[in-house]
C-alpha positions in Angstrom: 130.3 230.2 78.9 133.0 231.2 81.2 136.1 228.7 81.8 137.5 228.5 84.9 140.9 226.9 86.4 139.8 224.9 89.2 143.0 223.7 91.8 141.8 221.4 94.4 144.2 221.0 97.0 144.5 218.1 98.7 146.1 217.9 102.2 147.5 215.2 104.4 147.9 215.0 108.1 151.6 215.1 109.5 152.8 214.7 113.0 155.1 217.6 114.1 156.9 217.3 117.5 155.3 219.9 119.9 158.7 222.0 120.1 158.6 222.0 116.3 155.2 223.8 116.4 156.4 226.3 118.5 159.4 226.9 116.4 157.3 226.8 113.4 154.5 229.2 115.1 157.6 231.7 116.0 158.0 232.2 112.3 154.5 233.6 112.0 154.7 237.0 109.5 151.3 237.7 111.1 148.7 236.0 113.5 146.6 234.3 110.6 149.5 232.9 109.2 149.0 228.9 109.0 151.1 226.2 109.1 150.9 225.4 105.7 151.7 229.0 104.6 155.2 228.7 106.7 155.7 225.4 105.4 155.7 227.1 101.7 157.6 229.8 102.6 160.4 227.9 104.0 160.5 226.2 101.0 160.5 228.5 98.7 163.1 230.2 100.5 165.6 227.5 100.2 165.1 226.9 96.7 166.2 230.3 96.5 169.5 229.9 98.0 172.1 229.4 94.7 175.9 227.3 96.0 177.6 231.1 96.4 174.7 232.0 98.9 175.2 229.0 100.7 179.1 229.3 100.9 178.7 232.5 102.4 176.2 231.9 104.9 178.4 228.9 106.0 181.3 231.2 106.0 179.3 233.7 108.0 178.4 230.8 110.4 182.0 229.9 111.3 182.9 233.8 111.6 180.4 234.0 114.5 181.4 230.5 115.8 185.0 232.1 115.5 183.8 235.1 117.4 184.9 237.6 114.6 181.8 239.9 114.9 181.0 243.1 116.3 177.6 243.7 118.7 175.0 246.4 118.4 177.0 248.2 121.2 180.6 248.3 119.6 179.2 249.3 116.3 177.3 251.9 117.9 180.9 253.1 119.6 182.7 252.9 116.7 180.5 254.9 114.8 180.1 257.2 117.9 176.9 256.8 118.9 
């Protein structure tokens, strides 16, 4: 006899604003990527975030908002390119 681990998955229906869809459709990793697969990953990925990653990215944020950043073509300069 052979056991087996059976998950059923039960799904729900929400109601996503078109321009959500869009957005969420933009963060494809490949064509057959489905909703629900970006709906994990985004997920996931936030649980990742510890308080020190979120400091810095919020940091980062107001550097950018600050305008203390360097484009592709200045670093390209600098670095004589």
């Amino acid at each position: 006899m052979i056991a087996s681990n059976t998950c059923w998955m039960t799904t729900t229906t929400i109601q996503v604003d078109k321009k959500v869809r869009e957005r969420l459709n933009g963060l494809k990793l490949h064509p057959r990527e489905t909703l629900n697969d970006i709906i994990e990953r985004l997920l996931e990925d936030s649980r990742e975030l510890n308080e020190q990653t979120k400091k810095e990215i919020k940091e980062a944020i107001a550097a950018i908002e600050a305008g203390r950043y360097k484009t592709h073509e200045q670093v390209k300069k600098d670095l004589g390119f």
